[in-house]
C-alpha positions in Angstrom: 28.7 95.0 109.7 32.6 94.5 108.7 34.1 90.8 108.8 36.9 90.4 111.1 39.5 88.9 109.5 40.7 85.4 111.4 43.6 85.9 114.1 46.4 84.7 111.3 45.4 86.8 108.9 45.1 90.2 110.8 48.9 89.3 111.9 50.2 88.7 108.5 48.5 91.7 107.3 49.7 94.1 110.7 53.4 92.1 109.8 53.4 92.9 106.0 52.5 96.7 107.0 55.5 97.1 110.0 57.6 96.0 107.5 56.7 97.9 104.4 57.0 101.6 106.8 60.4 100.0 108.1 61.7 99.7 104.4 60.1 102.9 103.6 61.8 104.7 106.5 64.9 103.0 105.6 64.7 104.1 101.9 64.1 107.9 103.3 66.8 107.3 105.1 69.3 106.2 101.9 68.0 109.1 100.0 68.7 111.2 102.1 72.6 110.3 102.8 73.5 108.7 99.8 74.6 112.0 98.2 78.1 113.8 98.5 77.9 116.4 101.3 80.1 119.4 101.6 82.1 120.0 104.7 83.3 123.4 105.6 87.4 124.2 106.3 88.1 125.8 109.5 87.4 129.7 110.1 91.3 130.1 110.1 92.0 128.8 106.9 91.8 132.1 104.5 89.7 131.5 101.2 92.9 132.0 98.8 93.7 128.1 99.6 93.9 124.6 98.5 93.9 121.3 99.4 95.9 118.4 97.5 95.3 115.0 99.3 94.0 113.5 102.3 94.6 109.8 104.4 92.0 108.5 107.2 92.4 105.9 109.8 89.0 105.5 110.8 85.8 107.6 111.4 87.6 110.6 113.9 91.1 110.9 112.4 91.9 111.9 109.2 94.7 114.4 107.4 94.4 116.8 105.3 97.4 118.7 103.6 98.0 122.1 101.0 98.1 125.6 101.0 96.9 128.5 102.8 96.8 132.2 101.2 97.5 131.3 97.5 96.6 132.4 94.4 96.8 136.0 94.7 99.2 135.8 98.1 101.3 133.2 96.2 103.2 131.2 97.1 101.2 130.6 100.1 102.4 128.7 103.7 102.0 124.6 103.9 98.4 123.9 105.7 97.6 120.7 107.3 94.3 119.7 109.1 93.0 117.1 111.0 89.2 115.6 111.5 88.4 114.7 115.0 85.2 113.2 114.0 83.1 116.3 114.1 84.8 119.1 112.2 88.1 119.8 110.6 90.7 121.8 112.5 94.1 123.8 111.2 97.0 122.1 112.6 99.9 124.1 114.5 103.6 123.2 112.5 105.7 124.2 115.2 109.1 125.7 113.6 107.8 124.9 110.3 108.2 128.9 109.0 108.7 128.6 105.0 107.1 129.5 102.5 105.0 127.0 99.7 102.6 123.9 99.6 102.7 120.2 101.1 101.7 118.4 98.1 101.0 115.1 99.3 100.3 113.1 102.8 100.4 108.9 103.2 100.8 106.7 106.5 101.1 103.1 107.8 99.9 103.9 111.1 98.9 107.1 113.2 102.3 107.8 114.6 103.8 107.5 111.1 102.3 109.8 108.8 104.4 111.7 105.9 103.7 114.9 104.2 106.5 116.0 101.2 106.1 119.9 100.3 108.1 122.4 98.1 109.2 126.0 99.0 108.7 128.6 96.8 112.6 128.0 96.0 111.5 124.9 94.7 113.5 123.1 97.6 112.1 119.8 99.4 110.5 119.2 102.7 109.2 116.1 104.6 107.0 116.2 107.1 106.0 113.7 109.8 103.9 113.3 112.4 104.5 110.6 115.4 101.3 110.5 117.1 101.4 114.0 118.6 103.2 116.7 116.7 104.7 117.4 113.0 108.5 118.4 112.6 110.5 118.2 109.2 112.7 115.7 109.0 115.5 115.8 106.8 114.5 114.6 102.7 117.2 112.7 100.5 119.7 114.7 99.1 119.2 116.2 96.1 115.6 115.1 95.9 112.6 117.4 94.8 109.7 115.4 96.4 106.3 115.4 94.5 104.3 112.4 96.5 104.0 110.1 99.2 102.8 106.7 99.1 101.7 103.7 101.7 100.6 100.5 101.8 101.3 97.0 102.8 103.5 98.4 105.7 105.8 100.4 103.0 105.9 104.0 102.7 107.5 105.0 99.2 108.2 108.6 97.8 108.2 109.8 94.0 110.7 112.7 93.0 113.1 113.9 90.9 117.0 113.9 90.5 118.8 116.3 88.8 115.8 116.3 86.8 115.7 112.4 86.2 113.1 110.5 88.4 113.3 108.3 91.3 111.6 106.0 93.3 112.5 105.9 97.6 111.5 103.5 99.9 111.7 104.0 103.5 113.3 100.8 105.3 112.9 102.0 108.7 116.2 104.0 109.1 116.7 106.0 105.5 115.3 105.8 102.0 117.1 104.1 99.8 116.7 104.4 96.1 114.6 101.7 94.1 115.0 101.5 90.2 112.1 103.1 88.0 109.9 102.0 85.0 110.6 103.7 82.2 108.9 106.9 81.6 107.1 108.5 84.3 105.4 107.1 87.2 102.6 109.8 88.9 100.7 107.1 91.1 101.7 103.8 93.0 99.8 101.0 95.0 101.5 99.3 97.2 100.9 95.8 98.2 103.8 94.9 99.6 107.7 95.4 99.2 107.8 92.7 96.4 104.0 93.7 95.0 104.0 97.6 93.9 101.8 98.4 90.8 102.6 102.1 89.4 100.6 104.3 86.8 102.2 106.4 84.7 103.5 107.3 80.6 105.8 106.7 78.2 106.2 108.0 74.9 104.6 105.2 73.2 101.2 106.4 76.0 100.3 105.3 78.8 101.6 102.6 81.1 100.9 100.4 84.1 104.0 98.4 85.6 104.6 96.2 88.5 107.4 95.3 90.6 108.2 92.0 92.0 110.9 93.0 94.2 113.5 92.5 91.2 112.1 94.2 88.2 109.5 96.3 86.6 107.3 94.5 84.1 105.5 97.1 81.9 102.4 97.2 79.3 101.2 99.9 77.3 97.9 100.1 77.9 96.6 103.1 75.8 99.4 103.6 72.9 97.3 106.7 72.0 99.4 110.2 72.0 99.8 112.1 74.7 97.5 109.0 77.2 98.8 108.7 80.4 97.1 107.3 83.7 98.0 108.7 87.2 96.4 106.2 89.8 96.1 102.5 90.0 94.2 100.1 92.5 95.1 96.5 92.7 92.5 94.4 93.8 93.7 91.0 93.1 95.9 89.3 90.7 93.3 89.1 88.4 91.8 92.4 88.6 94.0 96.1 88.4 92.4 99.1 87.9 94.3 102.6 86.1 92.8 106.1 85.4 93.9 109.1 83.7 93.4 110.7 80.7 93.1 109.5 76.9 95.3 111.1 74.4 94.5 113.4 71.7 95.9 115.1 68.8 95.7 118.6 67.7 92.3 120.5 68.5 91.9 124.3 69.5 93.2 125.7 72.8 91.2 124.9 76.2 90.2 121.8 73.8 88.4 118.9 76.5 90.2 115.8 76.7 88.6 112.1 77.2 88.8 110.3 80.3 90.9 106.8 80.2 89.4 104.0 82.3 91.8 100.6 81.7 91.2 97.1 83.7 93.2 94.1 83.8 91.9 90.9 83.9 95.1 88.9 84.4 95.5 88.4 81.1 95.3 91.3 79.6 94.1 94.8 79.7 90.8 96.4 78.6 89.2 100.0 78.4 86.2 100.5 80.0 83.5 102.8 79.4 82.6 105.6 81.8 79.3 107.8 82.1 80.8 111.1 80.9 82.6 112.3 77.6 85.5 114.8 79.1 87.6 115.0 82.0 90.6 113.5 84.0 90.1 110.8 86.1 92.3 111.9 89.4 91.9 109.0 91.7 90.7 105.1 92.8 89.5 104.5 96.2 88.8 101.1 97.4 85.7 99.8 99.6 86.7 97.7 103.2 87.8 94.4 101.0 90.2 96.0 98.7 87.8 96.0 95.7 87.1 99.2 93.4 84.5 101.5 95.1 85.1 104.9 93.9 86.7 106.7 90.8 86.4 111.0 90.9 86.5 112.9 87.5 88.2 116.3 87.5 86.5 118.7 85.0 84.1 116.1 83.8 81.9 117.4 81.1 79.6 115.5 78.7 77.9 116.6 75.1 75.2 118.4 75.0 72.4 118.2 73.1 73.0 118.5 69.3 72.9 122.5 68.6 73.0 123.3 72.2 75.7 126.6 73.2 78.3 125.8 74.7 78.3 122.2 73.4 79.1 120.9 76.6 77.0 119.9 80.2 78.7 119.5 83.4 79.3 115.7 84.0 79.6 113.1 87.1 82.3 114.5 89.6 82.2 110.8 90.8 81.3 107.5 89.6 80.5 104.3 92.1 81.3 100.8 91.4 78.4 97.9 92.7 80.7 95.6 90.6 78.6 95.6 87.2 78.0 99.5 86.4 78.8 102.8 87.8 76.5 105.0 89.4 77.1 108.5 88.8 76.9 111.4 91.5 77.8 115.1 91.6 79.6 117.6 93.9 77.0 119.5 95.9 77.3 123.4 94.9 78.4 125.5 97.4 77.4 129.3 97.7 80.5 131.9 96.7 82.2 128.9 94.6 82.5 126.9 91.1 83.1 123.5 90.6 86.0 121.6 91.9 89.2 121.4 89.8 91.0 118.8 91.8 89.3 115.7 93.4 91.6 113.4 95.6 89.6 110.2 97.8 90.3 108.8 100.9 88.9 106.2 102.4 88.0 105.8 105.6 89.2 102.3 106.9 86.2 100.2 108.2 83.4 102.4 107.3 81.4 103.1 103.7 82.6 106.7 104.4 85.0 108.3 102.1 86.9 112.0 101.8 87.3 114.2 98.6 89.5 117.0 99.4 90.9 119.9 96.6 90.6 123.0 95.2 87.3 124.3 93.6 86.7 127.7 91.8 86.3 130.6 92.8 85.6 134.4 91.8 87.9 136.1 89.5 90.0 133.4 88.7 90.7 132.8 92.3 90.5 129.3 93.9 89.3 128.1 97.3 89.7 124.9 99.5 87.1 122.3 99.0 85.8 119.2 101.1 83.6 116.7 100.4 82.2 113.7 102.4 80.2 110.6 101.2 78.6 108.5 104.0 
C-alpha cells in the first residue's frame, strides 16, 4: 500500500511541478521566437529591388524605402512601404514619376517623416510624408543628399556641395547649413541640437566627433589605413558606441576586411572584440532605454578550419548585447536567394522587436529586397 504524502507536502510537490511545465512552456516558447524571421515584400514589388533603410514608431507603423526594378532594369523607380502591423504594403507616390532610389528615410514623429533619393541624373529629391500622403518637397540648392537623420526632435541631412560635404539641419522652416568635422561623416546620432555624435574618416582613419552646439571635438579612434566607422549610438556620456570597418593594407582583390567595433568610456576609447573575423559592421540599434541592443555585420565571414577550401565560413549576420557579451544570430535562408549584402536596424519604439531591411543575393548576379524581423 503506497504512503500518502501529508497535505503540505503533496502541495509543494503539485506547486514545484506547475511551475517547472510553466518555465518549460515558457522556454518552448523563447526558442521558438528568439530567432530572426524573414518577412516577405509585397506581391507588387518586382524581385530586381532593394531596400536601404527603415524607421518604426511602434508595433503597426513602420517605413521602408529603396528601389524597385533594379539591377538589370537600372536605374530603377524610388519604392517606399509601410507595415500596418500585419504585412508590408507598396506605398502610392502621387506625382513622384522619376527615375532612381530613395536612399534613406528618418522622422521625429508620424506626420514628419523624410526620405532623400537620387535620380539617375544624379539630381536630389526629398521626400515627406505628413501623416497621410508623400510629396517632394523642394531640397537645398545645390545639394546631392545621401541620408537622413532624427533624433532628439532634430532632423539633420548629410550631402554634398560642389563635391565638398555638408551637414543641414532643419529648424522648422528651411535647412540651414551646420559646419562639418573634418573628413567625412556617413552616420550621426542625435541627442539634441547641442549633443550630435557623428561616425565617420579621416586620413589619419577613422573618427568619431561630437558637437556641442559650437564646435566639433574629434578623436581618432582606429589610426589604421583605410579604417573608418559609419554608425554611432550614444548611450550616455560615459558610454558611445562606433562601427565600421578596420583598415587594411595591400592583399589580393575581393580580399575580406575586419570588422571595427570602438567604445568610449568617457575617457577614452577602446576596441572591442566581436564574434566573427570579416565583415562591415553597417548599423547600432538601441533597446527601449537607450542602451546598445543590436549591432548587424554585412558579409560577415569567420576562418575556417585550418586547411579547409575556401578558407572562410559564413559568420553572425547579427550580434546581441545583454551588457557583458554578444550573442550571435544568423539571417534565416530564404528559398530563390543568398545572403544579405546590406543590413540596416530599426527599432521598434516600446517593444523588444526590431527591423533589418536590404538587399540580399540573388541569381546571376542579380539582387533582391530583403526583410527581417526579430521579436
Amino acid at each position: 500500500m503506497a504512503r500518502r504524502l501529508p497535505t503540505a507536502r503533496r502541495l509543494l510537490v503539485a506547486a514545484l511541478a506547475g511551475a517547472l511545465t510553466i518555465m518549460a512552456v515558457m522556454s518552448s516558447a523563447a526558442a521558438e521566437t528568439l530567432s530572426w524571421q524573414h518577412v516577405p515584400v509585397p506581391a507588387q514589388v518586382r524581385p530586381q529591388a532593394a531596400l536601404n533603410e527603415a524607421v518604426a514608431f511602434g508595433p503597426d507603423r513602420a517605413w521602408a524605402v529603396g528601389a524597385d526594378a533594379v539591377g538589370r532594369e537600372a536605374p530603377g523607380f524610388p519604392l517606399v512601404l509601410r507595415w500596418d502591423g500585419t504585412a508590408w504594403q507598396r506605398q502610392s507616390l502621387p506625382g513622384i514619376g522619376w527615375q532612381g532610389e530613395l536612399l534613406s528615410v528618418a522622422a521625429t514623429s508620424p506626420t514628419a517623416v523624410w526620405a532623400v533619393g537620387r535620380d539617375s541624373a544624379g539630381g536630389a529629391h526629398l521626400l515627406r510624408h505628413d501623416g497621410n500622403s508623400w510629396h517632394e518637397n523642394r531640397p537645398p540648392r545645390g545639394v546631392v543628399l545621401t541620408k537622413a537623420v532624427a533624433g532628439g526632435g532634430e532632423t539633420w541631412l548629410i550631402g554634398s556641395r560642389d563635391g565638398v560635404q555638408v551637414l543641414l539641419r532643419w529648424d522648422g522652416r528651411g535647412w540651414r547649413d551646420v559646419p562639418v568635422p573634418p573628413g567625412s561623416v556617413s552616420g550621426l546620432h542625435i541627442l539634441a541640437a547641442d549633443d550630435v555624435w557623428a561616425a565617420g574618416a579621416t586620413d589619419s582613419g577613422a573618427a568619431v566627433s561630437h558637437w556641442n552646439g559650437q564646435v566639433w571635438q574629434q578623436t581618432i579612434v582606429d589610426g589604421f589605413p583605410r579604417s573608418a566607422v559609419s554608425s554611432v549610438l550614444a548611450v550616455s556620456p560615459t558610454e558611445v558606441w562606433a562601427g565600421g570597418t578596420a583598415g587594411f593594407v595591400g592583399g589580393p582583390p575581393g580580399r575580406p576586411i575586419p570588422p571595427l567595433l570602438v567604445r568610449f568610456d568617457g575617457q577614452a576609447w577602446s576596441h572591442v572584440t566581436v564574434p566573427t573575423d570579416f565583415g562591415s559592421i553597417s548599423s547600432l540599434t538601441p533597446t527601449t532605454s537607450g542602451a546598445l541592443a543590436w549591432i548587424s555585420v554585412a558579409r560577415s565571414q569567420k576562418w575556417g578550419p585550418p586547411g579547409s577550401n575556401p578558407p572562410f565560413v559564413p559568420g553572425p549576420d547579427f550580434l546581441a548585447w545583454n551588457g557583458q557579451s554578444f550573442t550571435e544570430y544568423s539571417e534565416p535562408a530564404v528559398a530563390g536567394e543568398g545572403d544579405s549584402s546590406v543590413l540596416r536596424l530599426a527599432q521598434v519604439p516600446g517593444t523588444t522587436t526590431v527591423w533589418s531591411v536590404g538587399r540580399a543575393d540573388g541569381p546571376e548576379g542579380t539582387f533582391a529586397p530583403r526583410i527581417l524581423r526579430f521579436g
